[in-house]
N, C-alpha and C positions, 0 to 999 in steps of 0.2 A: 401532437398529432401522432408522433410515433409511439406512444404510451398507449393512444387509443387504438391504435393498429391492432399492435400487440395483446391486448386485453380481446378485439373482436379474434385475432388468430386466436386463442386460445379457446374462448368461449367454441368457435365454428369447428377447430380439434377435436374439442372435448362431447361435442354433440354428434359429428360423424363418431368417435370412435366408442361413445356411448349406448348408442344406440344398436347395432349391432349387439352387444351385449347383451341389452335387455330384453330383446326380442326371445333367443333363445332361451331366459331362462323362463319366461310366461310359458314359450311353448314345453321347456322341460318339466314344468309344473302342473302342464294340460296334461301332460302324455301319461304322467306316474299318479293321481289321482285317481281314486278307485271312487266309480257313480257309488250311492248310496243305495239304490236299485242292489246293484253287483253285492253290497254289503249285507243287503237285508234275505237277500237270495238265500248267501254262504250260511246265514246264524239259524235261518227257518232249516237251511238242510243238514246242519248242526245239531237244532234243535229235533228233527222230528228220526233221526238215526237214533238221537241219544234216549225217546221217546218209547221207539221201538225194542234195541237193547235194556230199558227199564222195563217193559212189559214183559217180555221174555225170560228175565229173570227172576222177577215176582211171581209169573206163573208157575216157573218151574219151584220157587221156595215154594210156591201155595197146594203145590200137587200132593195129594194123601199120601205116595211115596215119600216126599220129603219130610210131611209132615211126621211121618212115623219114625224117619231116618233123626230127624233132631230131635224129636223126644228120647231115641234111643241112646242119644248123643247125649244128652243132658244140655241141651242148643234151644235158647227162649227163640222160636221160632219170631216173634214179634220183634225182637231185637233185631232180629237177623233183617227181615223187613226195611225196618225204619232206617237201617244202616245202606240198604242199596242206592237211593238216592244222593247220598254223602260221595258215593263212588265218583272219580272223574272221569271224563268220557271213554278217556283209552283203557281202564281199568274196568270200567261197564261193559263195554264191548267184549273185549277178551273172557268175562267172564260169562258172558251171557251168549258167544259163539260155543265156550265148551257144553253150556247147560242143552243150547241145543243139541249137540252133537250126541251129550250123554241119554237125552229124550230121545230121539233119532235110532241110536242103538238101541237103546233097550227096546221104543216098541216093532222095532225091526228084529229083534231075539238076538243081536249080537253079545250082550251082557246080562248078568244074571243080574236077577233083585238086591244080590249085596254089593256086586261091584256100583250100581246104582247110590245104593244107597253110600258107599265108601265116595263115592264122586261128590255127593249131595255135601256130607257133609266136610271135605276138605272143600267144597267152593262156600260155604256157609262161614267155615272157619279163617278162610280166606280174606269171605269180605270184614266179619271182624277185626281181623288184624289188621288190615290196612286203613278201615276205617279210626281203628286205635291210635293206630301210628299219626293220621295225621291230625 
């Protein structure tokens, strides 16, 4: 009788002090769980920034100014192209905030046709290189 005492204490121990336990880690696992909703939000706004910076920079390689500036370069303008998508997001961005800014100058008269074109093609040469690299 005292063997089965001792086996029900332990068992009614072990389930009060169990139980507490397990509750908070259900709710610790409710709480840090991100909805798929929340997931699918972050990748669309991921995706349509990096959508934006890819257009931006294509336009600017595509503009007749550039195209004259890497011919002038001796820069397979198509290369140069194919190569922007390779880019990773923070490398796209970055490059495609200065393209606008250097569009921006120039048809605001801030910069002349060569500093233009001197921009064009160190961001051309730019993205080859790090396309290379990686």
């Amino acid at each position: 009788m005292q063997r089965f005492t001792s086996i029900a204490f332990a068992i009614l121990f072990a389930l009060l002090v169990g139980a507490p336990l397990a509750a908070p880690r259900a709710t610790f696992a409710q709480d840090h769980v991100v909805a798929p909703s929340d997931i699918q939000k972050d990748v669309a706004g991921v995706t349509a920034t990096r959508q934006k910076n890819q257009a931006q920079l294509e336009e600017f390689v595509a503009s007749p100014e550039a195209q004259h500036a890497l011919k002038s370069a001796h820069l397979d303008s198509g290369q140069v192209k194919n190569a922007i998508p390779q880019l990773d997001n923070e490398e796209l961005a970055r490059l495609s905030a200065r393209s606008e800014k250097a569009q921006k100058d120039f048809a605001g008269g801030n910069i002349s046709d060569r500093d233009l074109l001197i921009i064009l093609v160190a961001i051309a040469a730019l993205i080859l290189i790090i396309v290379a690299v990686h």
